[in-house]
Backbone as JSON Lines, residues from 0, in Angstrom:
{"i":0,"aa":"X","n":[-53.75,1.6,43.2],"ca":[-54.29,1.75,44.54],"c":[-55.13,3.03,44.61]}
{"i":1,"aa":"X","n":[-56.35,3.5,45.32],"ca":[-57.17,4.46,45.77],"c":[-56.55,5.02,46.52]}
{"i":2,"aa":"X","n":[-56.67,6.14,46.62],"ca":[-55.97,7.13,47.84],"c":[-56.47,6.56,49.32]}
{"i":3,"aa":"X","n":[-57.59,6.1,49.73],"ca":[-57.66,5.0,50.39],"c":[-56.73,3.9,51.5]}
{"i":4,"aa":"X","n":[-56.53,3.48,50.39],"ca":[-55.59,2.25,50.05],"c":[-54.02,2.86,50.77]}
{"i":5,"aa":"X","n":[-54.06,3.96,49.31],"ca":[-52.78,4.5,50.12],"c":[-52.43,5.11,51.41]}
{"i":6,"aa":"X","n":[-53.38,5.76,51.94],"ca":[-53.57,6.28,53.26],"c":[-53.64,5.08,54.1]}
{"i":7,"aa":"X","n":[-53.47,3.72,54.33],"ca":[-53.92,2.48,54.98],"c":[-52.45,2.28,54.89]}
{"i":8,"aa":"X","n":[-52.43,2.13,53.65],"ca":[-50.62,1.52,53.25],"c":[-49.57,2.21,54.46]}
{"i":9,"aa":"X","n":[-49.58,3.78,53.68],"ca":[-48.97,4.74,54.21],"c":[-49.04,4.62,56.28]}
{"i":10,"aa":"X","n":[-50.06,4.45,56.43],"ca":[-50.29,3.81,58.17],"c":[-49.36,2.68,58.8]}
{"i":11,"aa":"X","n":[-49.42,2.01,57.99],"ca":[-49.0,0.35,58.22],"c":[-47.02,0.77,57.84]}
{"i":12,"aa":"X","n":[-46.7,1.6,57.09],"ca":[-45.72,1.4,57.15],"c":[-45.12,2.69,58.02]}
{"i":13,"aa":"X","n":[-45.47,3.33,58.42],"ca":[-45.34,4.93,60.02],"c":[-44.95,3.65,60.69]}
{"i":14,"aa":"X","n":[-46.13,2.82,61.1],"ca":[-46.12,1.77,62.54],"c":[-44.82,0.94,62.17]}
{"i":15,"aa":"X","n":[-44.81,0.4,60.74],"ca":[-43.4,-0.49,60.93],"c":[-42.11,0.37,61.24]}
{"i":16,"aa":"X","n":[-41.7,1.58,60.56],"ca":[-41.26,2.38,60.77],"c":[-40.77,2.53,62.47]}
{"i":17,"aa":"X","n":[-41.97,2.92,62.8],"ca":[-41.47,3.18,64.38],"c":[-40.88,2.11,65.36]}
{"i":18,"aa":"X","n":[-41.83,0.81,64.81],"ca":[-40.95,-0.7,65.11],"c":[-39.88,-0.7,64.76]}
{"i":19,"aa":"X","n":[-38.91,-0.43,63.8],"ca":[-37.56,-0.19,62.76],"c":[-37.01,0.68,63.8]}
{"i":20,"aa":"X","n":[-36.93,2.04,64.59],"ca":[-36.68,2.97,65.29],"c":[-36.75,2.52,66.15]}
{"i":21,"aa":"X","n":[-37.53,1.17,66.89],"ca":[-37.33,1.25,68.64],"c":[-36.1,0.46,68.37]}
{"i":22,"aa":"X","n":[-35.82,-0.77,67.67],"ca":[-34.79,-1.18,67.56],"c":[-33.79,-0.86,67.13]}
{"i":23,"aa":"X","n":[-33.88,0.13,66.18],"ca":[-32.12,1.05,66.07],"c":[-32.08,1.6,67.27]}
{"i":24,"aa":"X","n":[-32.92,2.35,67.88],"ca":[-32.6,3.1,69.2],"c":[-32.12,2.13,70.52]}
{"i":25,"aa":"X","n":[-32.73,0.67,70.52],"ca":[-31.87,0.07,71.47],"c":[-30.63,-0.45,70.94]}
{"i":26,"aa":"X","n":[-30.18,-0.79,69.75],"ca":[-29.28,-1.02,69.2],"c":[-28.22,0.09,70.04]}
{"i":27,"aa":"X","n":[-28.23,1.51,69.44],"ca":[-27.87,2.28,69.84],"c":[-27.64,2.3,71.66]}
{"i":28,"aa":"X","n":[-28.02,2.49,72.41],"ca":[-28.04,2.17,73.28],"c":[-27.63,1.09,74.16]}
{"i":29,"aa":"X","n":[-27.45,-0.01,73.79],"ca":[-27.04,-1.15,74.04],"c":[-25.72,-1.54,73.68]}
{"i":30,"aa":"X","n":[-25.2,-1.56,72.28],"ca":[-24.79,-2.09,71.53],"c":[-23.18,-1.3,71.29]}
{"i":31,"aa":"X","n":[-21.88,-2.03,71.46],"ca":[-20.85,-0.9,71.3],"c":[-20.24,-1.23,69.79]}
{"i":32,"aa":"X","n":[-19.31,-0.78,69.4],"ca":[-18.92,-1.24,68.25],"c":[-17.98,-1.96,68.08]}
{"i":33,"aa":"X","n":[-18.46,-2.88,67.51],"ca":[-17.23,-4.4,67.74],"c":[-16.36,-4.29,66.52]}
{"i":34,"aa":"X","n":[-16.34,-3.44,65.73],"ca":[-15.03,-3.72,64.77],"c":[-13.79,-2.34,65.16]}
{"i":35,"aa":"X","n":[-14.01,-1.41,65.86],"ca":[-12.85,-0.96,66.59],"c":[-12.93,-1.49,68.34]}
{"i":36,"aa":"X","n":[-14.02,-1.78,68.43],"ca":[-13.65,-2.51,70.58],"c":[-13.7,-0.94,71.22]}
{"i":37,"aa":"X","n":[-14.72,0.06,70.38],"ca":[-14.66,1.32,71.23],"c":[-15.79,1.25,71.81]}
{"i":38,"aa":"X","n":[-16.15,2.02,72.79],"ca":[-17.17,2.54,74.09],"c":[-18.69,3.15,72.95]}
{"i":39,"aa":"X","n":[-18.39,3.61,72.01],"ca":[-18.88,4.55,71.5],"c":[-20.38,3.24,70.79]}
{"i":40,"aa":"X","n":[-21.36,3.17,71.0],"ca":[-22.73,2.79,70.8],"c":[-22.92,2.8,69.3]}
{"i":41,"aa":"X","n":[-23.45,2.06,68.09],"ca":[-23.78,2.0,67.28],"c":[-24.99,1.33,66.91]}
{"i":42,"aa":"X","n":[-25.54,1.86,65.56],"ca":[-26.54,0.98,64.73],"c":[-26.28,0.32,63.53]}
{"i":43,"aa":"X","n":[-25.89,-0.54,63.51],"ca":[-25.89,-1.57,62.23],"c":[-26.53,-0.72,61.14]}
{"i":44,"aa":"X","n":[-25.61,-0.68,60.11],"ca":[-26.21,-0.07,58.34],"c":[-27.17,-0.92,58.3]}
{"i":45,"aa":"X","n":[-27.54,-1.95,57.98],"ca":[-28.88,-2.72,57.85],"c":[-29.86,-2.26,58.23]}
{"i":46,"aa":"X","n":[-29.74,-2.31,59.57],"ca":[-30.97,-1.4,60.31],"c":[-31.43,-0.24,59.99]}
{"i":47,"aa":"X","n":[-30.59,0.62,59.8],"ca":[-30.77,2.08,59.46],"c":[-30.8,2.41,57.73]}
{"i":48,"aa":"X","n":[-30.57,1.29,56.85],"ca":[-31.6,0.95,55.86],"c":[-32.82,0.86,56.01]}
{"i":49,"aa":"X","n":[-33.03,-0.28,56.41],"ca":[-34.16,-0.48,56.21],"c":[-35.18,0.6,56.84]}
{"i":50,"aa":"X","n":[-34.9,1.26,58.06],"ca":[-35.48,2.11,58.77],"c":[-35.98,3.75,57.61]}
{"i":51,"aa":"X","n":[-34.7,3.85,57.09],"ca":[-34.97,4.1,56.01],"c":[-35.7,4.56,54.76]}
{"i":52,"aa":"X","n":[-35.29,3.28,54.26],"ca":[-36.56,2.77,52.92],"c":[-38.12,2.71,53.74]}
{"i":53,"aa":"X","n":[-38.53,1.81,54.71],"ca":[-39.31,2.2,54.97],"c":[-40.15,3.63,55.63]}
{"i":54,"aa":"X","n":[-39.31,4.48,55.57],"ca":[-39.94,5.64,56.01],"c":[-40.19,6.63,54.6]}
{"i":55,"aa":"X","n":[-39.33,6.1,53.97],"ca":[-39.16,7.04,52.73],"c":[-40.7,6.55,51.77]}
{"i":56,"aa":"X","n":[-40.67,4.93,51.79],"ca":[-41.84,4.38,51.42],"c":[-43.62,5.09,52.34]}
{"i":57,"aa":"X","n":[-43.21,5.42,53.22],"ca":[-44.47,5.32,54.17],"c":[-44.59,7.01,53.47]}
{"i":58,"aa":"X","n":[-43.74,7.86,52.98],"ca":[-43.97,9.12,52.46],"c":[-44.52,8.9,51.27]}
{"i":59,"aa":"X","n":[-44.12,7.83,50.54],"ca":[-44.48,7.91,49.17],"c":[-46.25,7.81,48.83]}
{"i":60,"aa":"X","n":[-46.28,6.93,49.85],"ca":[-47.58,6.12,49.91],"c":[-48.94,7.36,50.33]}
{"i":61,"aa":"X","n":[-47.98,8.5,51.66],"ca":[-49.02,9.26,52.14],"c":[-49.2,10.5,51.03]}
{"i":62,"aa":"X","n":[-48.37,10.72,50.42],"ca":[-48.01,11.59,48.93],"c":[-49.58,11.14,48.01]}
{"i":63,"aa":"X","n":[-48.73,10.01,47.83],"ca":[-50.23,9.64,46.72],"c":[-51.82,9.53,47.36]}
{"i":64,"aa":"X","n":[-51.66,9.29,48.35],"ca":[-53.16,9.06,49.04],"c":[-53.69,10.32,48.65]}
{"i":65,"aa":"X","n":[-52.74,12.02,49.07],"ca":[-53.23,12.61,48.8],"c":[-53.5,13.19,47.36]}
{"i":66,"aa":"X","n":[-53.67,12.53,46.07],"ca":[-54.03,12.82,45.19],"c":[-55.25,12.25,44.6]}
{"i":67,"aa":"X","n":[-55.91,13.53,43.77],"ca":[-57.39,13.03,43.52],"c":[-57.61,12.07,42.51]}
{"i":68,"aa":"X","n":[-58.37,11.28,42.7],"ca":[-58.71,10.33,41.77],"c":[-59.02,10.67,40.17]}
């Protein structure tokens, strides 16, 4: 990929990213925890994987963009 490329990449996955975050955050908010039946709000490990990997990815991507060809 062109640094380009990666700077595009690196974009596309910030935005999924923040899509990944509105829904842990209503998760959070919404959501109590059904394997003790407590009050206390949670986010599903899944979610906060993937939220994650893709953020860690969206670094990798803006990393390399910035290197010269």
């Amino acid at each position: 990929m062109t640094p380009e490329e990666h700077a595009a990449r690196a974009a596309e996955l910030v935005a999924e990213a923040e899509r990944l975050y509105q829904i842990c955050l209503v998760d959070y908010e919404t959501n109590v925890n059904e394997d003790d039946h407590s009050e206390e709000p949670y986010v599903p490990a899944a979610d906060l994987a993937m939220l994650t990997a893709t953020a860690q990815l969206a670094q990798a991507h803006a990393a390399l963009a910035q290197l010269k060809p």
